[in-house]
C-alpha positions as CSV (number, residue, x, y, z in Angstrom):
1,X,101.5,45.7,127.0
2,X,98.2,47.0,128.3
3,X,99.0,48.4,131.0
4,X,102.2,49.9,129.5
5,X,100.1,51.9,127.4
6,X,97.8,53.2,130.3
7,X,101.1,54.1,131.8
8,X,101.9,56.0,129.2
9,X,98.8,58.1,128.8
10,X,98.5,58.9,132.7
11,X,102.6,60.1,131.5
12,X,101.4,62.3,128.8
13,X,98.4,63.5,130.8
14,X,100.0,64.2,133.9
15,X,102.7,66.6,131.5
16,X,99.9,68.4,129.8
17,X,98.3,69.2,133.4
18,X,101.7,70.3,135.0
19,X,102.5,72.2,131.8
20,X,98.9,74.1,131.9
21,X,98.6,74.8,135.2
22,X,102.1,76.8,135.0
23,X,101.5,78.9,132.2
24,X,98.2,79.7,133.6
25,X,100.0,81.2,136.8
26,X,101.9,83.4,134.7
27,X,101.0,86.4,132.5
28,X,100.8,85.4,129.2
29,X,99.8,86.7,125.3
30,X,101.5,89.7,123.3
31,X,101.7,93.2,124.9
32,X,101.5,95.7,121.7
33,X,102.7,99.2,122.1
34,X,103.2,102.5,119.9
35,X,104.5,106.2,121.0
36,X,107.6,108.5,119.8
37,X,110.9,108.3,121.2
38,X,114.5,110.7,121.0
39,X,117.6,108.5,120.2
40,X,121.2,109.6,120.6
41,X,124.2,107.7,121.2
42,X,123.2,106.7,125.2
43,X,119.4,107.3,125.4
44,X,116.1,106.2,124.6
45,X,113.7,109.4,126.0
46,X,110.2,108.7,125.6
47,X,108.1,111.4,124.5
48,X,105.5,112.1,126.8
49,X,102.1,113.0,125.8
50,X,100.6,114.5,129.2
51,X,101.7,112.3,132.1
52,X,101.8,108.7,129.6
53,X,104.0,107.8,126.9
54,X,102.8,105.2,124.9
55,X,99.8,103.8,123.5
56,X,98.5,99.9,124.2
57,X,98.0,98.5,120.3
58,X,94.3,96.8,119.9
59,X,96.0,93.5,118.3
60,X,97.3,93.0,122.2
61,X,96.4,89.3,123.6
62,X,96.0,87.3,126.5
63,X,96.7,89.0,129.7
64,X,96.6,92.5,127.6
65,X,93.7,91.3,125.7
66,X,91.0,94.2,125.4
67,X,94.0,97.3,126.6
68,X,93.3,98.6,123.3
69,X,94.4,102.5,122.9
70,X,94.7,103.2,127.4
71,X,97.8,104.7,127.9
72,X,101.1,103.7,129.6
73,X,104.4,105.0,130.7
74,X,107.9,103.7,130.2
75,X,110.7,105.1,132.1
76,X,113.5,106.4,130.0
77,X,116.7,104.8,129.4
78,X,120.2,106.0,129.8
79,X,123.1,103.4,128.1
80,X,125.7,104.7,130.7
81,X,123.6,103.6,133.6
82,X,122.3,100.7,132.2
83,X,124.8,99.1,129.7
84,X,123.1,96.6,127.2
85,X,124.4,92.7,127.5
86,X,124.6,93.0,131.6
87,X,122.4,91.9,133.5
88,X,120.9,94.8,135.2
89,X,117.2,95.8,137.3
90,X,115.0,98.5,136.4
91,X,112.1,98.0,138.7
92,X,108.7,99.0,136.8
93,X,110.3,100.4,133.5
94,X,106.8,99.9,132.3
95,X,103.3,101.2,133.8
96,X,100.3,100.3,132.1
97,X,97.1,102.9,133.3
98,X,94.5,100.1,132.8
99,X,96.4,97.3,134.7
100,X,98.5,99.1,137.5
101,X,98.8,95.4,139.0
102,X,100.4,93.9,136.6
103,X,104.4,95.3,136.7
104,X,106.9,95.1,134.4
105,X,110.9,94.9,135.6
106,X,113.8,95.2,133.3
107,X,116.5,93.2,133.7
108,X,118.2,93.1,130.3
109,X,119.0,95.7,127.2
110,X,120.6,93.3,124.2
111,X,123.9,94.3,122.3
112,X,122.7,95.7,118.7
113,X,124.6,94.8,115.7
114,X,125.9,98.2,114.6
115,X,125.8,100.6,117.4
116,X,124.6,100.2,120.9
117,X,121.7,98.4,121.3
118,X,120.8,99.6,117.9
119,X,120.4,97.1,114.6
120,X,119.7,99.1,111.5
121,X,118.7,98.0,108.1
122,X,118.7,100.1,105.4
123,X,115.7,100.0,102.9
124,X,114.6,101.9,99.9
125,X,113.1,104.8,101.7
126,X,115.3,105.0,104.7
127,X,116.6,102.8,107.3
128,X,115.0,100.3,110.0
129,X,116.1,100.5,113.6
130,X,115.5,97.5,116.1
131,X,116.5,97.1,119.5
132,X,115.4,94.3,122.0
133,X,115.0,94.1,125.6
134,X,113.7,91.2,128.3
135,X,111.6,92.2,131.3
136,X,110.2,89.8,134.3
137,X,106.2,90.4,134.0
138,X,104.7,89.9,137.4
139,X,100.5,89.6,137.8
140,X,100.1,88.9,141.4
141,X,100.1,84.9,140.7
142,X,103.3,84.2,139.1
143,X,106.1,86.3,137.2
144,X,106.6,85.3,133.5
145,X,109.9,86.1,131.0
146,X,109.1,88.6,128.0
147,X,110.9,89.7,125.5
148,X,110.0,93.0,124.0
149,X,111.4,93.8,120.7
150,X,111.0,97.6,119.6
151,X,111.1,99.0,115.9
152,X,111.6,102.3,113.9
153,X,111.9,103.7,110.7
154,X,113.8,106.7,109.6
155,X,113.1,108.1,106.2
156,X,115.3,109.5,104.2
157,X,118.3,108.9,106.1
158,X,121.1,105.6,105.6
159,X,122.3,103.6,107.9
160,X,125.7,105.3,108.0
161,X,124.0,108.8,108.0
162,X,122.3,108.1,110.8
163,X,125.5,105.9,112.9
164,X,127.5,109.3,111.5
165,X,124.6,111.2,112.9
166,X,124.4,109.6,116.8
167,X,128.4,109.1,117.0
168,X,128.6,112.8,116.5
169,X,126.3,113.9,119.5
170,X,123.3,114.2,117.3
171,X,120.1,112.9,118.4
172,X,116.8,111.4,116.2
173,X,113.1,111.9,117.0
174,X,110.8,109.0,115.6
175,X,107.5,106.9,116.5
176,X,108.2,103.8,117.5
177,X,106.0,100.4,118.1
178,X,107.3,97.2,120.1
179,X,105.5,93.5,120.9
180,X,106.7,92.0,124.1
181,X,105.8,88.4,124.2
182,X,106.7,85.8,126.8
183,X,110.3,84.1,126.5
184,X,110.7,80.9,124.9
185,X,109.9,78.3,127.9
186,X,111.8,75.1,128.3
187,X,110.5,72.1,129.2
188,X,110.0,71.4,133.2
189,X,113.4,69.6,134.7
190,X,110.7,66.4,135.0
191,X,109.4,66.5,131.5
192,X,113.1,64.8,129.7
193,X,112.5,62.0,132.4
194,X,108.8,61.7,131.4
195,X,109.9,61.4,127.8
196,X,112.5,59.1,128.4
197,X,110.5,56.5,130.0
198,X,108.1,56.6,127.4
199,X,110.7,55.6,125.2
200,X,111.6,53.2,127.2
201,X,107.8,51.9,127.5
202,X,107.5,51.4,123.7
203,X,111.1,50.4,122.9
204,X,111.2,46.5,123.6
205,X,107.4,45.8,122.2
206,X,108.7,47.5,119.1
207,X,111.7,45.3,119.0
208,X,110.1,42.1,119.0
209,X,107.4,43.4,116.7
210,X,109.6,43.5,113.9
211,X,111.8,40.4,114.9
C-alpha cells in the first residue's frame, strides 16, 4: 500500500509540473481595454484618437500586468467580410504600443442573440450591448486561446429602438470597454489516464477496508 501511495503522489506531482510548465509558455492574465466605437448593422469602426484607438485599463493582469493607460489599436470590423459564427483570420486585429511582441489574431466573431453579433439588454436608463470575440494570443513562447468579451451602454434608447435604429441603415456612436481572458483549458490528453489510475490505485484497498 506504501508504495501505491508514493505512486500516486509522483502521479499528482508529475500533473501539477506538466500543467505549470504549459501555462507558463503561454500568455496569460486579463487584457482590460476602453475606447469609443460606431455601430451599424455590418461594422464595428473604432474611433481613433491620433494613430491609437483604445486605452489599456489599470486592473489588466498577468502578461498585461502594469499596461495601465498606453495606448493600442484595433483594426476595424466589417460583418460582410468577416461573418460571426465562421471561423475566420484576422492577423493582428489588436496592437498594443507597449508590447508590440505580443500579437493578437482573430479567428472568431460569436452570433449575438438579437442582431448580428449584437446581445442587448434593456435596463432602466437604456440598453446594454454585448458582443464577444476569440483571438489566438501569441508572446514569442507559446500562443494561448482568449476570449474577449466587449460591452456598451446606450442611454436613453430600448432595445427595439436601437435594432429599429441599425436595421434601418442608422449607425450608434458609444464608449466601449472589453476583458479578454484566456479560453477555458481542458485538461492534457494524459491527465484522464493519470486520474484513472489513481482511481484504480485506491479502489481495491478501499474495498477491503470496509469488508
Amino acid at each position: 500500500m506504501k508504495s501505491k501511495v508514493i505512486l500516486a503522489g509522483l502521479l499528482v506531482l508529475g500533473l501539477v509540473f506538466f500543467l505549470s510548465v504549459s501555462a507558463q509558455a503561454i500568455p496569460v492574465g486579463t487584457l482590460n481595454i476602453m475606447g469609443e466605437v460606431r455601430i451599424d448593422e455590418t461594422h464595428f469602426d473604432w474611433l481613433d484618437v491620433g494613430s491609437m484607438n483604445f486605452i489599456v485599463g489599470s486592473t489588466s493582469t498577468g502578461t498585461f500586468a502594469g499596461l495601465g493607460f498606453t495606448t493600442g489599436a484595433a483594426i476595424d470590423l466589417d460583418l460582410a467580410l468577416f461573418p460571426v459564427g465562421v471561423p475566420l483570420l484576422l492577423n493582428n486585429y489588436l496592437v498594443l504600443a507597449a508590447l508590440p511582441g505580443v500579437t493578437f489574431d482573430l479567428n472568431f466573431i460569436y452570433p449575438g442573440g438579437d442582431f448580428g453579433a449584437l446581445t442587448l439588454t434593456d435596463t432602466t436608463s437604456g440598453v446594454n450591448l454585448a458582443w464577444g470575440v476569440r483571438l489566438a494570443v501569441d508572446d514569442g513562447l507559446g500562443t494561448a486561446c482568449f476570449t474577449g468579451t466587449y460591452s456598451s451602454q446606450i442611454n436613453g434608447m430600448t432595445s427595439a429602438g436601437l435594432l429599429a435604429l441599425l436595421a434601418g441603415g442608422g449607425f450608434i456612436d458609444s464608449t466601449f470597454s472589453a476583458s479578454f481572458t484566456p479560453c477555458p483549458i481542458p485538461l492534457p490528453a494524459t491527465a484522464p489516464l493519470m486520474l484513472t489510475g489513481l482511481a484504480g490505485l485506491f479502489w481495491p484497498s478501499r474495498r477491503r477496508h470496509h469488508q
